[in-house]
Each structure stands twice: as structure tokens, then as C-alpha cells.
Z-matrix of the N, CA and C atoms (Angstrom, degrees):
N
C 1 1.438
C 2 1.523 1 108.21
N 3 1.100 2 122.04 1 140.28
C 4 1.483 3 135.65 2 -149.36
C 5 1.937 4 92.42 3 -92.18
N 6 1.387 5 141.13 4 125.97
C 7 0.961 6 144.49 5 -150.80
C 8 1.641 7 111.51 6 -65.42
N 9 1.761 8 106.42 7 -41.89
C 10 1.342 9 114.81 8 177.85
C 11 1.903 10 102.59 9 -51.88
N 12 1.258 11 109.42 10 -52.70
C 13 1.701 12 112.38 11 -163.70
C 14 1.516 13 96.67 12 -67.04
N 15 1.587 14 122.67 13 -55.19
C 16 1.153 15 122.10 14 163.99
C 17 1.978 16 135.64 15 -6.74
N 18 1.363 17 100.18 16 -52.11
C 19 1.358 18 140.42 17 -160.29
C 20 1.684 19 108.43 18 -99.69
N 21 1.507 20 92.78 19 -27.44
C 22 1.676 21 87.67 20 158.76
C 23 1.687 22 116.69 21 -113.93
N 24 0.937 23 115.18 22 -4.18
C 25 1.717 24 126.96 23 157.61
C 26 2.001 25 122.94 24 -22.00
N 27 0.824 26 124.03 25 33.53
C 28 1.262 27 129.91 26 -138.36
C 29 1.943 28 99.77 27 -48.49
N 30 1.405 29 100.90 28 -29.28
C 31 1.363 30 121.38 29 166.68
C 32 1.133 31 126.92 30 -68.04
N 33 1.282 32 124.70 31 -24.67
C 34 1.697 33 104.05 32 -177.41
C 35 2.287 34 96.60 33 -102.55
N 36 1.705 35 82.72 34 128.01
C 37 1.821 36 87.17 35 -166.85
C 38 1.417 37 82.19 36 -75.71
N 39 1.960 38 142.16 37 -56.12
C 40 1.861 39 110.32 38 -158.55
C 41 1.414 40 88.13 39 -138.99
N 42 1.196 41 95.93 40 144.00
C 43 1.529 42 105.53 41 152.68
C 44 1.324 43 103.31 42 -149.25
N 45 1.565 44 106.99 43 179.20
C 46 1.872 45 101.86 44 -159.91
C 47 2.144 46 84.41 45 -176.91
N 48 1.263 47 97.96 46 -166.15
C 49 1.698 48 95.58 47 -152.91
C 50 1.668 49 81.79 48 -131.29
N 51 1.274 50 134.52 49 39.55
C 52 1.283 51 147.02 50 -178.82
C 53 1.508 52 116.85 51 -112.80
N 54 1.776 53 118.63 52 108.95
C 55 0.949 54 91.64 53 174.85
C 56 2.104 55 142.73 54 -94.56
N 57 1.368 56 150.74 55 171.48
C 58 1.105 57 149.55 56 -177.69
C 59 1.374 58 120.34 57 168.38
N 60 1.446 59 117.38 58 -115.07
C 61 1.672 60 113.93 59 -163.17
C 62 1.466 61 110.15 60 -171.42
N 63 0.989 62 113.98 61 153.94
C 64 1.822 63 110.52 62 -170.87
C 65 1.403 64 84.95 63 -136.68
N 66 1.499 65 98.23 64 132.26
C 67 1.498 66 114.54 65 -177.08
C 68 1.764 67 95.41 66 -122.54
N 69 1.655 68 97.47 67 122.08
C 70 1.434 69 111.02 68 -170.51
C 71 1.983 70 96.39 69 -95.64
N 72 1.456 71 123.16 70 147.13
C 73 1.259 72 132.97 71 -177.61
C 74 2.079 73 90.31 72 -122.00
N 75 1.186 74 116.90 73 126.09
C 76 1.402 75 121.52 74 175.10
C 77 1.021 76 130.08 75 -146.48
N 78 1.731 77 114.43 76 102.28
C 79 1.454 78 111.42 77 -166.56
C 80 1.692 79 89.00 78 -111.47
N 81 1.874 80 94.46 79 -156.21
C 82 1.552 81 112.11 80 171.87
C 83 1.572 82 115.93 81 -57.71
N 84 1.069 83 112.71 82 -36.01
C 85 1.107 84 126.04 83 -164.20
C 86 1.369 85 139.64 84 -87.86
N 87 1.876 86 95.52 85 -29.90
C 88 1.557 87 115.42 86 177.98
C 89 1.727 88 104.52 87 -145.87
N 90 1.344 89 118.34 88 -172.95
C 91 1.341 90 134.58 89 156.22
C 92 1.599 91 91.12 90 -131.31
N 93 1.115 92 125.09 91 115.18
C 94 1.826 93 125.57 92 157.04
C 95 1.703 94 113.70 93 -84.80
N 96 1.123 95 150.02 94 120.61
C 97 1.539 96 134.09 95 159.63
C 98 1.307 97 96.07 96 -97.05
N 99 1.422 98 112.04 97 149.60
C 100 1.587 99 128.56 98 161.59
C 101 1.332 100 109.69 99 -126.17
N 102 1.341 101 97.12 100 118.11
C 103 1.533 102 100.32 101 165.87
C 104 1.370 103 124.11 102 -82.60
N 105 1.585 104 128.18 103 156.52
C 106 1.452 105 110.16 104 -167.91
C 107 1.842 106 90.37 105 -163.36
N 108 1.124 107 81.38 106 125.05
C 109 1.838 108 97.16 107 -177.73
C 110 1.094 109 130.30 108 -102.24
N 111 1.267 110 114.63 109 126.83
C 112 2.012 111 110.43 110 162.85
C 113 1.288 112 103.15 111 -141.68
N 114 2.049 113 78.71 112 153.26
C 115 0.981 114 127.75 113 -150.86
C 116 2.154 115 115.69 114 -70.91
N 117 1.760 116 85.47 115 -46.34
C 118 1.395 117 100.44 116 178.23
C 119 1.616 118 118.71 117 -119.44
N 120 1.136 119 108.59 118 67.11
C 121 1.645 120 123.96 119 -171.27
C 122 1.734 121 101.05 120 -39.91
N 123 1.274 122 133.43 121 -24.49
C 124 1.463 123 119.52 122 178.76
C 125 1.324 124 111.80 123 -101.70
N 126 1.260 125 120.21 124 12.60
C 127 1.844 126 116.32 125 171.31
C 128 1.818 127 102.30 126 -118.04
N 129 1.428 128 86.36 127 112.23
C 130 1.653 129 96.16 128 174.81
C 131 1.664 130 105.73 129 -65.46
N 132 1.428 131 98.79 130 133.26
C 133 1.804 132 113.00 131 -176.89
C 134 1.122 133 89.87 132 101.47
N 135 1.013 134 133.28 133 14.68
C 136 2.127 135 111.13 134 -168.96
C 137 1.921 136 80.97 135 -65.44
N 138 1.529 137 90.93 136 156.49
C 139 1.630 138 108.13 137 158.92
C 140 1.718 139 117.96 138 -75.22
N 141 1.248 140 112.88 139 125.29
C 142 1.638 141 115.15 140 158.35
C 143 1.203 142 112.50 141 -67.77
N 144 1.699 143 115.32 142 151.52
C 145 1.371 144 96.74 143 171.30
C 146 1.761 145 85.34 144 -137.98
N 147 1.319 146 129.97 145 153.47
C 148 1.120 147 143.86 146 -167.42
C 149 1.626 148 123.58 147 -79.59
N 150 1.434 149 112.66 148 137.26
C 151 1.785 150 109.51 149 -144.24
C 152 1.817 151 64.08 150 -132.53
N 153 1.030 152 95.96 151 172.12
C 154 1.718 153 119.61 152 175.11
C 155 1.086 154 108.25 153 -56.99
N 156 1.473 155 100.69 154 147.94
C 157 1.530 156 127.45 155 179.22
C 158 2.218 157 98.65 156 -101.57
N 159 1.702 158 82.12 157 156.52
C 160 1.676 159 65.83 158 174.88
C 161 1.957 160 85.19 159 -156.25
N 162 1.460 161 118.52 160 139.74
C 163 1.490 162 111.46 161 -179.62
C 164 1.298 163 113.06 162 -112.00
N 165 1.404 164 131.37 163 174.67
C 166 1.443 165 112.72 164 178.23
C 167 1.663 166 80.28 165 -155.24
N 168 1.584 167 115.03 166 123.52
C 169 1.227 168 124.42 167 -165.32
C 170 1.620 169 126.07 168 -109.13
N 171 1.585 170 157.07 169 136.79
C 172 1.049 171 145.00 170 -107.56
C 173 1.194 172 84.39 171 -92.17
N 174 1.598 173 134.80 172 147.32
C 175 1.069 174 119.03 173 148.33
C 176 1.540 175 105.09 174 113.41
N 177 1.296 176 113.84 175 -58.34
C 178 1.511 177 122.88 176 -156.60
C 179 1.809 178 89.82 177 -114.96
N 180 1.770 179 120.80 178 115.28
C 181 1.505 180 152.72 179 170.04
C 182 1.542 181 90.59 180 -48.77
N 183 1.584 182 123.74 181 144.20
C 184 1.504 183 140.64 182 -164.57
C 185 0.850 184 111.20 183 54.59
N 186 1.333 185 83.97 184 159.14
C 187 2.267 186 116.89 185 172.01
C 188 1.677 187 92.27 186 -86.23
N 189 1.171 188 105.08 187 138.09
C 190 1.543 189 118.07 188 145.10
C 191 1.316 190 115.73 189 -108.65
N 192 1.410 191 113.44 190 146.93
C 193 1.690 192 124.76 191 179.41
C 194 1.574 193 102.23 192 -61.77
N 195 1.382 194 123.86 193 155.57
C 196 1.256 195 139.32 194 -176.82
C 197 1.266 196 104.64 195 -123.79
């Protein structure tokens, strides 16, 4: 996404130029995403290291940061 459009996105809470995987948790109650980063995408075992959490709760419209 091109930085200007980016910057007016009012919706997207993070993005960053890092690559990994966001592991979403989803019950009745919530949606949780976790983001989770590494460092060296071509060495199997690389370590993740932990990027923001963000929840979005039943009932109540947006994610809030965690």
C-alpha cells in the first residue's frame, strides 16, 4: 500500500515492512490478533519476536490495542 493512501487508512491500526504471521484467537466474546515477527525468514527455527496485539470485542465496532 502506497504510504500517502496508507496514511489516510483510518482503519488499518499497524502495519510495518516486517515480515511473519498474525495468529487470530476467536471466541463469543472477542476476536484477539497477535502479531508475531521474524527476523530471518530463510533460517528455519528463526526466533519470533512479538509485534502488537490488537482485540475487537462483542458488541462494541473496532480493535483496540492490547
Amino acid at each position: 500500500m502506497h504510504p500517502r493512501t496508507l496514511s489516510q487508512a483510518r482503519f488499518v491500526k499497524f502495519h510495518n515492512d516486517a515480515r511473519g504471521y498474525v495468529r487470530c484467537t476467536v471466541t463469543r466474546k472477542e476476536w484477539r490478533s497477535d502479531f508475531l515477527i521474524v527476523k530471518e525468514v530463510t533460517k528455519p527455527g528463526a526466533p519470533l519476536n512479538a509485534g502488537p496485539s490488537f482485540v475487537v470485542e462483542a458488541g462494541r465496532p473496532g480493535a483496540s490495542k492490547v
